[in-house]
PDB file of N, CA, C, O and CB in Angstrom:
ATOM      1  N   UNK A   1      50.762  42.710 199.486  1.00  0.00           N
ATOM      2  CA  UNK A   1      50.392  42.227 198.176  1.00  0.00           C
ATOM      3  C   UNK A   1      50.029  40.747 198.270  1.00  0.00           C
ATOM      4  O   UNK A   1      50.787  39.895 198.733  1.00  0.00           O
ATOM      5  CB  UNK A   1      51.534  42.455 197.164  1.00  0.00           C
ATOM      6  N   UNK A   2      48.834  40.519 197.803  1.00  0.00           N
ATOM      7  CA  UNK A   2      48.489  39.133 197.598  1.00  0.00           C
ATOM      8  C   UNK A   2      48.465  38.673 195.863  1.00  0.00           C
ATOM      9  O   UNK A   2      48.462  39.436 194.897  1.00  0.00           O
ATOM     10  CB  UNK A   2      46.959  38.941 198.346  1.00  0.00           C
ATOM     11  N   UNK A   3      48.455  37.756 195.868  1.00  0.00           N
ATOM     12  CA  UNK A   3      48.584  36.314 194.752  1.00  0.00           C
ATOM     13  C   UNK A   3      47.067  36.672 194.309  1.00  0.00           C
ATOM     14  O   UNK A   3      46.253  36.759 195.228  1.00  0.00           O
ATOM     15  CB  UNK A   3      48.871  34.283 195.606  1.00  0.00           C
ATOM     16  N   UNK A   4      46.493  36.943 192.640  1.00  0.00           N
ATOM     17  CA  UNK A   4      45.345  37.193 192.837  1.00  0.00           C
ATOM     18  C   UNK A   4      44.793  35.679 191.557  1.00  0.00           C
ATOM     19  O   UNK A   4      43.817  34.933 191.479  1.00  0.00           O
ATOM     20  CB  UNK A   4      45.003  39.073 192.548  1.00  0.00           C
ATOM     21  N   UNK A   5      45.985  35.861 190.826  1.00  0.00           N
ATOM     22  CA  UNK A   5      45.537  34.707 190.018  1.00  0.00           C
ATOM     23  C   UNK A   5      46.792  34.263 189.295  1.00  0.00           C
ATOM     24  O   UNK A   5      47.793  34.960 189.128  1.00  0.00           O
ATOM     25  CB  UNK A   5      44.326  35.071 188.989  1.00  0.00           C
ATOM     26  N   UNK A   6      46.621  33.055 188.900  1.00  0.00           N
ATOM     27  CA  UNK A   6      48.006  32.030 188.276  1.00  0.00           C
ATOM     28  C   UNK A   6      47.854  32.003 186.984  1.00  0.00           C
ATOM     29  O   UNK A   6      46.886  32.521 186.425  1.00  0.00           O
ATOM     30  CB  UNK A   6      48.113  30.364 188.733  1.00  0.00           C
ATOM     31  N   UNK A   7      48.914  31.320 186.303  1.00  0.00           N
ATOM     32  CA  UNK A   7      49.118  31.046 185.465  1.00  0.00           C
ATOM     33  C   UNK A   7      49.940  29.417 184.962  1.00  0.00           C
ATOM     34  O   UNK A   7      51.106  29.037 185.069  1.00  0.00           O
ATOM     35  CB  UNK A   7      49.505  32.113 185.323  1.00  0.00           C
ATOM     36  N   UNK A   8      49.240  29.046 184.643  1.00  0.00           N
ATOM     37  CA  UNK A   8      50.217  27.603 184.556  1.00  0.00           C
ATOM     38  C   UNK A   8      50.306  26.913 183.272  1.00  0.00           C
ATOM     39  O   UNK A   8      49.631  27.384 182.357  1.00  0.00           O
ATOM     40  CB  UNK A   8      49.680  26.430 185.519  1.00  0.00           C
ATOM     41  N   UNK A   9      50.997  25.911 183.049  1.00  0.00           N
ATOM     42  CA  UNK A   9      51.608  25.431 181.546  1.00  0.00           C
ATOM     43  C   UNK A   9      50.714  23.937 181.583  1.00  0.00           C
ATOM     44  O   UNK A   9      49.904  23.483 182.391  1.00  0.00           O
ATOM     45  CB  UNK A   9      53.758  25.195 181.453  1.00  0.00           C
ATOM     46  N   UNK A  10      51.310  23.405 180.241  1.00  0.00           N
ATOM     47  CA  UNK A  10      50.754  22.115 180.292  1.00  0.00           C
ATOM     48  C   UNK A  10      50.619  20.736 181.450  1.00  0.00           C
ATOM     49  O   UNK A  10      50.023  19.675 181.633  1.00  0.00           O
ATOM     50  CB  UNK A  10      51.339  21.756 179.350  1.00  0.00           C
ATOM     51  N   UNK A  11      51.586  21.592 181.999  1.00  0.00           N
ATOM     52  CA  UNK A  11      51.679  20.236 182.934  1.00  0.00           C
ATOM     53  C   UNK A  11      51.405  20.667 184.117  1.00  0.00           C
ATOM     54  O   UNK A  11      51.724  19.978 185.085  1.00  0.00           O
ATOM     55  CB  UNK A  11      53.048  19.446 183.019  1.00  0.00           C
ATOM     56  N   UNK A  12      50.845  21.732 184.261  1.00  0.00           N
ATOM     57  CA  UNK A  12      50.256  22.345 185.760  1.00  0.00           C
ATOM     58  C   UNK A  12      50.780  23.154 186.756  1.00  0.00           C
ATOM     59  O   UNK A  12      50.351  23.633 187.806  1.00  0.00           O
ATOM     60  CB  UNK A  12      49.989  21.457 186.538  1.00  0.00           C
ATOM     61  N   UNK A  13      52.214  23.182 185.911  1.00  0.00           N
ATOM     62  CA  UNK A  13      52.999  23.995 186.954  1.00  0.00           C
ATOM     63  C   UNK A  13      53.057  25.378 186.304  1.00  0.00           C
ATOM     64  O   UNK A  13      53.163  25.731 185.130  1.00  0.00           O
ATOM     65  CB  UNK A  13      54.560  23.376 187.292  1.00  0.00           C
ATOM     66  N   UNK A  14      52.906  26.350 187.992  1.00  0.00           N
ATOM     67  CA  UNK A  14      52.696  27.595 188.011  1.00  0.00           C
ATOM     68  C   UNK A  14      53.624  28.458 187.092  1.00  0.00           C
ATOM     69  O   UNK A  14      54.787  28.463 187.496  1.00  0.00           O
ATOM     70  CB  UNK A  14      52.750  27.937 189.296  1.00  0.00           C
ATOM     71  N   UNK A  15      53.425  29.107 186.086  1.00  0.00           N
ATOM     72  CA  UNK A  15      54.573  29.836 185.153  1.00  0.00           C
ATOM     73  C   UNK A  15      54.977  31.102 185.659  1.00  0.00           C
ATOM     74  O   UNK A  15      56.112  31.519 185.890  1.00  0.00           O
ATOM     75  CB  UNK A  15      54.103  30.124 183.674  1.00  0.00           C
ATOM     76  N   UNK A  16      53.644  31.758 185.823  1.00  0.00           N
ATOM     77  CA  UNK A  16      53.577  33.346 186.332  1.00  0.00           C
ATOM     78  C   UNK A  16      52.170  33.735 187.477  1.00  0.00           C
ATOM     79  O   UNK A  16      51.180  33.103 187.849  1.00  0.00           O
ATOM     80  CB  UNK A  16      53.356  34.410 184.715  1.00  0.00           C
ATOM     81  N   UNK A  17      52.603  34.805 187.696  1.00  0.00           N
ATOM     82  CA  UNK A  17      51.074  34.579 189.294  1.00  0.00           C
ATOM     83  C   UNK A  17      50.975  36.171 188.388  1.00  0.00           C
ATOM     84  O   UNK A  17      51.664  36.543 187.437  1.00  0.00           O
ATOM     85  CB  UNK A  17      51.622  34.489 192.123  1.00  0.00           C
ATOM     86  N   UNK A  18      49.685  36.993 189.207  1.00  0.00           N
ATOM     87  CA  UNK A  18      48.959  38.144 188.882  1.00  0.00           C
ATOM     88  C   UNK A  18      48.909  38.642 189.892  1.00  0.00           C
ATOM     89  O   UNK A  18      48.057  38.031 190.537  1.00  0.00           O
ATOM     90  CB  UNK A  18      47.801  38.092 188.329  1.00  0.00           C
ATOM     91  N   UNK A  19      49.496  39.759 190.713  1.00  0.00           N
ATOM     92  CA  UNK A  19      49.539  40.239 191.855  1.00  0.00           C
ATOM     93  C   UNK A  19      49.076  41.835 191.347  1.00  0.00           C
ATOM     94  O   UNK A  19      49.574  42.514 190.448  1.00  0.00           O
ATOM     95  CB  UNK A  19      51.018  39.944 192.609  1.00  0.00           C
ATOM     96  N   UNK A  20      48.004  42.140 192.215  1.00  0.00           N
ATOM     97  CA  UNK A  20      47.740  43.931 191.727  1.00  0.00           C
ATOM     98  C   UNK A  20      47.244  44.049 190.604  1.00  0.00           C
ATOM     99  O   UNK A  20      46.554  45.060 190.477  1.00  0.00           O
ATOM    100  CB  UNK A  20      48.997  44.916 191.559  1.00  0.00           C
ATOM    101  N   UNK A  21      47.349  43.225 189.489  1.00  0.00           N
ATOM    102  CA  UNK A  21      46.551  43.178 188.186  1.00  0.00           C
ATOM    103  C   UNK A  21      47.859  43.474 187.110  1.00  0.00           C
ATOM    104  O   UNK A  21      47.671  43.948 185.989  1.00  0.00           O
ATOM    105  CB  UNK A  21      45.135  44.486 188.128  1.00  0.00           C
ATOM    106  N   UNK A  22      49.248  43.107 187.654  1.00  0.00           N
ATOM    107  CA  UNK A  22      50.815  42.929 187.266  1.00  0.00           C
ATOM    108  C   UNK A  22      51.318  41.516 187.148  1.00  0.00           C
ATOM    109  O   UNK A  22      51.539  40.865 188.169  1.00  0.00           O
ATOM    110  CB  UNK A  22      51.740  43.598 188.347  1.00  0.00           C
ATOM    111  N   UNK A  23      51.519  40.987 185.884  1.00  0.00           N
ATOM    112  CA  UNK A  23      52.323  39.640 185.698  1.00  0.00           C
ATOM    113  C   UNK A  23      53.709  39.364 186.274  1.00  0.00           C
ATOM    114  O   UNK A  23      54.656  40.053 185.896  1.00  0.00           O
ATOM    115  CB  UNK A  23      52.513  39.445 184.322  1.00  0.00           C
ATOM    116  N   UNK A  24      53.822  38.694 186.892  1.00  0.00           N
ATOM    117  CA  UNK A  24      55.183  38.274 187.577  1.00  0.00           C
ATOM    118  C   UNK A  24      55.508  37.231 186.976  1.00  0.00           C
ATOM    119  O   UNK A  24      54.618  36.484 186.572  1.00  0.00           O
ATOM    120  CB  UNK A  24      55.216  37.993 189.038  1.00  0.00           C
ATOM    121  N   UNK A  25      57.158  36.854 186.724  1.00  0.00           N
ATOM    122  CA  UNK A  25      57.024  35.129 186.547  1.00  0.00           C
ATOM    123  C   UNK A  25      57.008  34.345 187.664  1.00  0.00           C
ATOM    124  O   UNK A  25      56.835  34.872 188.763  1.00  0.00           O
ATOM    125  CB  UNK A  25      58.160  34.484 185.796  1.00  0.00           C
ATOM    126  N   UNK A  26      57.158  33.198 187.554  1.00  0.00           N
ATOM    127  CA  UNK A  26      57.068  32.402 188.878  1.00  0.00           C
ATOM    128  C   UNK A  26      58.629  32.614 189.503  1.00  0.00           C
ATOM    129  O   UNK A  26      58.795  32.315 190.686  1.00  0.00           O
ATOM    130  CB  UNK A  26      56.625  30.599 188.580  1.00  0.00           C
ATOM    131  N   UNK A  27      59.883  33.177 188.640  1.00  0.00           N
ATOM    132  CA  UNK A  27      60.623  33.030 189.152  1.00  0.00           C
ATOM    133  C   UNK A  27      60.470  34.736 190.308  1.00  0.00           C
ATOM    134  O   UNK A  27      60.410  34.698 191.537  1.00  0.00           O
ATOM    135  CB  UNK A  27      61.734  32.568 188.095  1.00  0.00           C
ATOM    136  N   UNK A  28      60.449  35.653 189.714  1.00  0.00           N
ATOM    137  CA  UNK A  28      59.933  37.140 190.090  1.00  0.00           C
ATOM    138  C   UNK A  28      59.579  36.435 192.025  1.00  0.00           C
ATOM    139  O   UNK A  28      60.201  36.397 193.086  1.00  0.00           O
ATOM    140  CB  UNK A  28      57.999  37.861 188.739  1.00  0.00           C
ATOM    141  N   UNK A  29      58.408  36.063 191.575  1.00  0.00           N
ATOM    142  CA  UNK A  29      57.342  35.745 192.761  1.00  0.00           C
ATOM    143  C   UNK A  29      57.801  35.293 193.532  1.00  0.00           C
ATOM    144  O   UNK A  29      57.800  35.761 194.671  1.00  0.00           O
ATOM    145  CB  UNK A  29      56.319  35.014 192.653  1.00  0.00           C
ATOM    146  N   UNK A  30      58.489  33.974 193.125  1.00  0.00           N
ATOM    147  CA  UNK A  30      59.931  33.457 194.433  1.00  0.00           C
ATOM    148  C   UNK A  30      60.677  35.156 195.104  1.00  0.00           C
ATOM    149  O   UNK A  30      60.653  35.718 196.198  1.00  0.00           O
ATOM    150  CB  UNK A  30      61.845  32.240 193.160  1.00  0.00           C
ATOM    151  N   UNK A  31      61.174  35.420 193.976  1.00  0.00           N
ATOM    152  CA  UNK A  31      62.183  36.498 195.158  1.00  0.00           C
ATOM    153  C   UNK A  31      61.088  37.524 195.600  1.00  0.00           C
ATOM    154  O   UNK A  31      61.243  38.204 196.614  1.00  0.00           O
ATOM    155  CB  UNK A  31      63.777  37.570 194.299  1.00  0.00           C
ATOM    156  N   UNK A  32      60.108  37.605 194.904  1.00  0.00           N
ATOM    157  CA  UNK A  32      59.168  38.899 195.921  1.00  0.00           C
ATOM    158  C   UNK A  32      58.983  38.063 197.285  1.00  0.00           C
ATOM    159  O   UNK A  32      59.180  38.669 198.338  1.00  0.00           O
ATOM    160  CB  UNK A  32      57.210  39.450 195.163  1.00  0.00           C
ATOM    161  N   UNK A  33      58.675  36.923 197.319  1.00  0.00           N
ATOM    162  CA  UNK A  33      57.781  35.820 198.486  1.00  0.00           C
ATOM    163  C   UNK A  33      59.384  35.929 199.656  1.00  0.00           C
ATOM    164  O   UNK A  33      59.302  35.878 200.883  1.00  0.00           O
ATOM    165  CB  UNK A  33      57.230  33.436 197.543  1.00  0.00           C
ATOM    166  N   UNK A  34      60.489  36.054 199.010  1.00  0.00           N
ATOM    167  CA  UNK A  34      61.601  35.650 200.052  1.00  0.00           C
ATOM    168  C   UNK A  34      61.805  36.945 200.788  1.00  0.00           C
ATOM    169  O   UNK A  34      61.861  37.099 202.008  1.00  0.00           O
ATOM    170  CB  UNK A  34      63.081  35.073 199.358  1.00  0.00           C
ATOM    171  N   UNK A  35      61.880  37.600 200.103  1.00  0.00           N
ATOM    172  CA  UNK A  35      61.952  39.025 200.574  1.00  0.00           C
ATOM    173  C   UNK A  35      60.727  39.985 201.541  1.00  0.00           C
ATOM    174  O   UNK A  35      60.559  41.174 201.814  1.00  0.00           O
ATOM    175  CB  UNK A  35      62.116  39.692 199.261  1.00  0.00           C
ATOM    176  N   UNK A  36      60.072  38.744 201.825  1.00  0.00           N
ATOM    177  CA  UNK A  36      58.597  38.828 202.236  1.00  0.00           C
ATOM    178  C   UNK A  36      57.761  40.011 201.981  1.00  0.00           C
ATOM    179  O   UNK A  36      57.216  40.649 202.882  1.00  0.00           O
ATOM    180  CB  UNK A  36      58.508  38.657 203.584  1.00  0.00           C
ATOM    181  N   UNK A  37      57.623  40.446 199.999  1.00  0.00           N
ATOM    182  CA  UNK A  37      56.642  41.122 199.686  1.00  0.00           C
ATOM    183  C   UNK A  37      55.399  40.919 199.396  1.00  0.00           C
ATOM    184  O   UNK A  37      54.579  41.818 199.205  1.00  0.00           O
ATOM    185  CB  UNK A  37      56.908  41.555 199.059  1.00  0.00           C
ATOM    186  N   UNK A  38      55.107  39.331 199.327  1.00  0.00           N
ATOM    187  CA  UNK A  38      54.388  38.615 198.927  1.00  0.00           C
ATOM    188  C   UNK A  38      53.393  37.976 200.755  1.00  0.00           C
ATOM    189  O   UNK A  38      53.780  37.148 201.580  1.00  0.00           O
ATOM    190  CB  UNK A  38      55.429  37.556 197.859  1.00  0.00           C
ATOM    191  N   UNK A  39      52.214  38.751 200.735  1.00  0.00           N
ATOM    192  CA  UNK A  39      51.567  37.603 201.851  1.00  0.00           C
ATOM    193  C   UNK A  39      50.508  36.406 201.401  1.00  0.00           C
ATOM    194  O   UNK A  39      49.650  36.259 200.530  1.00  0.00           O
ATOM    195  CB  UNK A  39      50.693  38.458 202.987  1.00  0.00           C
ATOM    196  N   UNK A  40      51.155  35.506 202.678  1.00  0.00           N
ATOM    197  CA  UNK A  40      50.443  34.346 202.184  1.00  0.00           C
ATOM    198  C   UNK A  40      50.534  33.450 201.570  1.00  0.00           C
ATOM    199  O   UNK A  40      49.560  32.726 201.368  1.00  0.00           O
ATOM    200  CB  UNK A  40      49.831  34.452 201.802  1.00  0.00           C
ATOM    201  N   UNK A  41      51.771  33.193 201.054  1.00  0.00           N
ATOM    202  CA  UNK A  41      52.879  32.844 200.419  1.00  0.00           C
ATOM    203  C   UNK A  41      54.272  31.908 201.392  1.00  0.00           C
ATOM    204  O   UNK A  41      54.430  32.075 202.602  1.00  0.00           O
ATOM    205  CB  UNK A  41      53.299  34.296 199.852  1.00  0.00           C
ATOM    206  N   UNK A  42      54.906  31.219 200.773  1.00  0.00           N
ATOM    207  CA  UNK A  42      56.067  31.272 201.441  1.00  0.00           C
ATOM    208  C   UNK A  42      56.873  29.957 200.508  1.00  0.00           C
ATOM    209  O   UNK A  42      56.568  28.884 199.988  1.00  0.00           O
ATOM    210  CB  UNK A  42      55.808  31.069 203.239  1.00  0.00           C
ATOM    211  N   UNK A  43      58.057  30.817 200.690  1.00  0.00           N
ATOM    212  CA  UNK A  43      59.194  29.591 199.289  1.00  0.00           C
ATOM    213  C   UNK A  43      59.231  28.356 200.292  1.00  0.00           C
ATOM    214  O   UNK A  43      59.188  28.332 201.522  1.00  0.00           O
ATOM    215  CB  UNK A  43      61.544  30.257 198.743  1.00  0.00           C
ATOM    216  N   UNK A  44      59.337  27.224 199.245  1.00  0.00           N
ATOM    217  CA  UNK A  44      59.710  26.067 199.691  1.00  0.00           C
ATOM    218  C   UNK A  44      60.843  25.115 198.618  1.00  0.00           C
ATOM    219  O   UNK A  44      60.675  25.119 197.399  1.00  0.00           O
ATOM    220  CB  UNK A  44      58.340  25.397 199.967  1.00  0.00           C
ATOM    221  N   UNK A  45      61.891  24.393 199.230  1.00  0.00           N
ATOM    222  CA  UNK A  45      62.050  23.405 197.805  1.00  0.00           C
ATOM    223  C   UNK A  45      61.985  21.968 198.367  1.00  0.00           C
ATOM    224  O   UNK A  45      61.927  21.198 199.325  1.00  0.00           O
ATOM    225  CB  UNK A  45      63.692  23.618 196.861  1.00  0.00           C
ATOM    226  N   UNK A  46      62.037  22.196 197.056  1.00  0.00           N
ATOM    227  CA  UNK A  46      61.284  20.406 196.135  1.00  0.00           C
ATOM    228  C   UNK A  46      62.534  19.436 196.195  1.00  0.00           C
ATOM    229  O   UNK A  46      63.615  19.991 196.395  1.00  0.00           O
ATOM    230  CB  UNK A  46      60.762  20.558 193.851  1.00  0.00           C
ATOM    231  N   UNK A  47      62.530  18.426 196.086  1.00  0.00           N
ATOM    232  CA  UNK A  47      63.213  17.327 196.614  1.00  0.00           C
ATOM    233  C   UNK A  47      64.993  17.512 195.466  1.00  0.00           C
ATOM    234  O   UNK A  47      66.168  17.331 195.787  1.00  0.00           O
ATOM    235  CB  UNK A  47      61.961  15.599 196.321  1.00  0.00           C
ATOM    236  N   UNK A  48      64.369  17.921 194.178  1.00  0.00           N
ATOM    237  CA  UNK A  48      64.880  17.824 192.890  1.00  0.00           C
ATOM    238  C   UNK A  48      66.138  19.333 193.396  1.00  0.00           C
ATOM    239  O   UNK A  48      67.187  19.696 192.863  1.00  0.00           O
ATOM    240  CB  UNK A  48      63.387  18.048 191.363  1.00  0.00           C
ATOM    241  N   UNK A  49      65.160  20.026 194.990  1.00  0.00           N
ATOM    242  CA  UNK A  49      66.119  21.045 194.825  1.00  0.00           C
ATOM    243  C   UNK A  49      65.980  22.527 194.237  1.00  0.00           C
ATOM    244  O   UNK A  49      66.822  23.417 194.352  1.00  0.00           O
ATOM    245  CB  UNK A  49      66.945  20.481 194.138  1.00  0.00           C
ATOM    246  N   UNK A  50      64.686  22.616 193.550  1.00  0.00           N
ATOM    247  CA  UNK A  50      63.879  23.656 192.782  1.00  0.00           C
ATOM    248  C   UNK A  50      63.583  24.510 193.886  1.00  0.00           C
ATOM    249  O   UNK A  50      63.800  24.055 195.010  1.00  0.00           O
ATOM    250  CB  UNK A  50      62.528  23.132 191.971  1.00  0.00           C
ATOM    251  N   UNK A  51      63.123  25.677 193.770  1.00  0.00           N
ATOM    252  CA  UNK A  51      62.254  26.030 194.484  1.00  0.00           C
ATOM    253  C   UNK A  51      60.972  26.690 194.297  1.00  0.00           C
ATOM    254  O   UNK A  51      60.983  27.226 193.188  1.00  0.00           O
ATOM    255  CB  UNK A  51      62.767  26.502 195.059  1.00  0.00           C
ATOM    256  N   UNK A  52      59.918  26.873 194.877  1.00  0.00           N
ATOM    257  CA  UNK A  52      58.570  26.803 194.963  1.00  0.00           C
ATOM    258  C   UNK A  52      57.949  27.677 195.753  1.00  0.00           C
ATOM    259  O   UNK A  52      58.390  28.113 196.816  1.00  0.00           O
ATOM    260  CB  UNK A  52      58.217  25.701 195.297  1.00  0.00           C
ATOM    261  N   UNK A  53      56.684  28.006 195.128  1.00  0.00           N
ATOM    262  CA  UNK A  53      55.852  28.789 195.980  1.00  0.00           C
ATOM    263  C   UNK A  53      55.000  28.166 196.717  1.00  0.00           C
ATOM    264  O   UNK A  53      54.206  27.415 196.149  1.00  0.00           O
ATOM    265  CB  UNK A  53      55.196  29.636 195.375  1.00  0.00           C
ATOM    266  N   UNK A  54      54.936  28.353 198.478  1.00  0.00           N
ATOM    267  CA  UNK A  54      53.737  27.417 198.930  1.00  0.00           C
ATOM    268  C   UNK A  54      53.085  28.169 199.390  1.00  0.00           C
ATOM    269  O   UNK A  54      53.515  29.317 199.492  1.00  0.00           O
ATOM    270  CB  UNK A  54      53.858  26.329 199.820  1.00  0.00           C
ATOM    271  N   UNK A  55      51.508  27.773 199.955  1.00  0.00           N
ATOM    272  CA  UNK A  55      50.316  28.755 200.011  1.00  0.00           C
ATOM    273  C   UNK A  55      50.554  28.501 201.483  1.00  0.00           C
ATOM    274  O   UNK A  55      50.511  27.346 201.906  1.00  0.00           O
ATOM    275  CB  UNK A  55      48.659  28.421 199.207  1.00  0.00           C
ATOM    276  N   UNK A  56      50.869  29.804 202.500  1.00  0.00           N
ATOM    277  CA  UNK A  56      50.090  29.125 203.915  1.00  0.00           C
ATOM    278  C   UNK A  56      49.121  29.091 204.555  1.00  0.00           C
ATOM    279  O   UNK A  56      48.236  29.915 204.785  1.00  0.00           O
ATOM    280  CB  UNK A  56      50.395  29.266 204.741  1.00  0.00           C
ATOM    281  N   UNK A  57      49.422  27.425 205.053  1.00  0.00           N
ATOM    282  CA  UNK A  57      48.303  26.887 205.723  1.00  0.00           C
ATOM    283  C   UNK A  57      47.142  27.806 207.019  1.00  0.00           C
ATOM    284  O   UNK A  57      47.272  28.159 208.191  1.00  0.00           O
ATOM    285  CB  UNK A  57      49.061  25.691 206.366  1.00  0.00           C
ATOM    286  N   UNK A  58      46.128  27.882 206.050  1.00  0.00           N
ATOM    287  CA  UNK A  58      45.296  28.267 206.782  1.00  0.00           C
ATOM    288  C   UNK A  58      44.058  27.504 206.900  1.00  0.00           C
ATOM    289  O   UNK A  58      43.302  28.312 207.438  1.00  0.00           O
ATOM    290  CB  UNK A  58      45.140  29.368 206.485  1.00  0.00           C
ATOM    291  N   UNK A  59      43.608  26.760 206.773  1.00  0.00           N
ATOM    292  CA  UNK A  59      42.404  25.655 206.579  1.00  0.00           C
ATOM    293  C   UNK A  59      41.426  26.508 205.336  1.00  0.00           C
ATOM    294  O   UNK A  59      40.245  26.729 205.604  1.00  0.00           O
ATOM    295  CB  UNK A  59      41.352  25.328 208.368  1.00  0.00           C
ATOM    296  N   UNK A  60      41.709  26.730 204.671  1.00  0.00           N
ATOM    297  CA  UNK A  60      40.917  27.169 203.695  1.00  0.00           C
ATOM    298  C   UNK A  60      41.968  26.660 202.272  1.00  0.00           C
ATOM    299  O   UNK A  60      43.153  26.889 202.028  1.00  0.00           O
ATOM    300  CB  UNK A  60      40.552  28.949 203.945  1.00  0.00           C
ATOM    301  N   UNK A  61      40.737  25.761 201.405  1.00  0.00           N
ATOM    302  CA  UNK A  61      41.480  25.696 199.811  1.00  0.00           C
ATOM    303  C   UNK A  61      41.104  26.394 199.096  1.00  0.00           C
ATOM    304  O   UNK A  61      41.366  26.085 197.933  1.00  0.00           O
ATOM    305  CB  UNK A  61      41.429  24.623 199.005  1.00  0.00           C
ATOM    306  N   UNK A  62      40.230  27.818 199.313  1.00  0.00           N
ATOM    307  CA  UNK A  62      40.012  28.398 198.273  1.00  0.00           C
ATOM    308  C   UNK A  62      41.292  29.016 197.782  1.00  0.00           C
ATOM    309  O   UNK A  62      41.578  29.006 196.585  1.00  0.00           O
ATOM    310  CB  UNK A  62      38.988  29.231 198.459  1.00  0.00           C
ATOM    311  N   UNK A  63      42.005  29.514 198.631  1.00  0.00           N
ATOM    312  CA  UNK A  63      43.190  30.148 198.204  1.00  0.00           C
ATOM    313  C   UNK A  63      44.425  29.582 198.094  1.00  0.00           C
ATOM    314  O   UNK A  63      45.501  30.176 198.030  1.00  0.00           O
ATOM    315  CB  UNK A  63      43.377  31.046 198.868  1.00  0.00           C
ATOM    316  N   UNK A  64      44.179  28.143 198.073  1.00  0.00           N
ATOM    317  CA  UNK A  64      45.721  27.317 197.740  1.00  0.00           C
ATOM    318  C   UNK A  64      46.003  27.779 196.338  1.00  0.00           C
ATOM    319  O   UNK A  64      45.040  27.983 195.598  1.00  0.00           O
ATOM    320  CB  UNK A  64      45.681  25.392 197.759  1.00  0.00           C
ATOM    321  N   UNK A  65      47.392  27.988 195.843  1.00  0.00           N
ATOM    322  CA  UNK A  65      47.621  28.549 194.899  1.00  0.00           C
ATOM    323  C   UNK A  65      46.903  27.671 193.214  1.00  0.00           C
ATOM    324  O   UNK A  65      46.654  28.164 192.113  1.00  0.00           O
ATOM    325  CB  UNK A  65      49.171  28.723 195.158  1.00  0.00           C
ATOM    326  N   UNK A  66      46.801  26.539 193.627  1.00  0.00           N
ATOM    327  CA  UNK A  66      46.710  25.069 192.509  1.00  0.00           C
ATOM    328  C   UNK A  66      44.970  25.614 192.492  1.00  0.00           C
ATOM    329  O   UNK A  66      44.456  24.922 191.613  1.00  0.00           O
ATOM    330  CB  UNK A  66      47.231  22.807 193.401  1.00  0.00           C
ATOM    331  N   UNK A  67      44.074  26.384 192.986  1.00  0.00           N
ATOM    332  CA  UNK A  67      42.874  26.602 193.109  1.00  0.00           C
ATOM    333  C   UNK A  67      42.111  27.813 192.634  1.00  0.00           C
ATOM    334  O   UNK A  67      40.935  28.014 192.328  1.00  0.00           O
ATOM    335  CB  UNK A  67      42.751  26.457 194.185  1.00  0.00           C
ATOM    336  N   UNK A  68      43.309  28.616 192.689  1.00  0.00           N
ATOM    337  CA  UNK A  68      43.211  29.977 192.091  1.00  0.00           C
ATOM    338  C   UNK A  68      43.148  30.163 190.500  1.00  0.00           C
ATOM    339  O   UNK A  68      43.497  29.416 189.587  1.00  0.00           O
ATOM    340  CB  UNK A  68      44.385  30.718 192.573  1.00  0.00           C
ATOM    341  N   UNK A  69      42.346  31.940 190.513  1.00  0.00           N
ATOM    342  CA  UNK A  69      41.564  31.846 188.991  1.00  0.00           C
ATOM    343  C   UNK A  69      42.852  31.377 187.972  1.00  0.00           C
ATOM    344  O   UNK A  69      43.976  31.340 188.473  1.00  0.00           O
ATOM    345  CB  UNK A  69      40.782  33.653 188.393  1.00  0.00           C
ATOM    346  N   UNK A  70      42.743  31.161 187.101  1.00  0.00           N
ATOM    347  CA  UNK A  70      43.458  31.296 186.155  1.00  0.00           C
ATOM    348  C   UNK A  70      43.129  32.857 185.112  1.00  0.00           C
ATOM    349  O   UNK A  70      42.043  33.435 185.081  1.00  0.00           O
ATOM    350  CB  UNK A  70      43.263  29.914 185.504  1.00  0.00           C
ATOM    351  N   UNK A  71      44.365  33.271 184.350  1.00  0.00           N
ATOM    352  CA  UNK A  71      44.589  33.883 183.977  1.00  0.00           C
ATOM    353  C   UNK A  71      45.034  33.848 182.226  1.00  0.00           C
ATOM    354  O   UNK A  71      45.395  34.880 181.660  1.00  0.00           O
ATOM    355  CB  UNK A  71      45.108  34.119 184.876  1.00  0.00           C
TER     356      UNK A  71
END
C-alpha cells in the first residue's frame, strides 16, 4: 500500500493521508507505517518527541509526502 494523497490543516501539517482511495488519520498511518503496511514511508520523531511520517529517500520530490495531491 502506498500514500496516494494528503490531507493537511492550516498550518501544513499532515491530518490524514488517502491510501487505496480509504482515509486514514495521520495517527492510523503512523501505526500502519510501523507495522510496515505502509511502503515508502517510515515513522520518525520530532525533537518535541511527536511522531511523524517520513517519505523515503529516494531522489525524487515528486513523492515527498509535503508534495503530494491534496485531498
Amino acid at each position: 500500500m502506498k500514500i496516494e494523497k494528503v490531507k493537511k490543516n492550516r498550518e501544513g501539517d499532515i491530518t490524514d493521508v488517502m491510501i487505496n482511495g480509504n482515509v486514514y488519520s495521520i495517527n492510523e498511518a503512523i501505526a500502519m507505517a510501523s507495522d510496515g503496511k505502509i511502503e515508502g514511508v517510515t515513522v520518525a520523531r520530532a525533537k518535541s518527541g511527536r511522531d511523524y511520517l517520513r517519505g523515503l529517500p529516494d531522489g525524487s520530490a515528486e513523492n515527498n509526502l509535503d508534495n503530494m495531491p491534496s485531498f
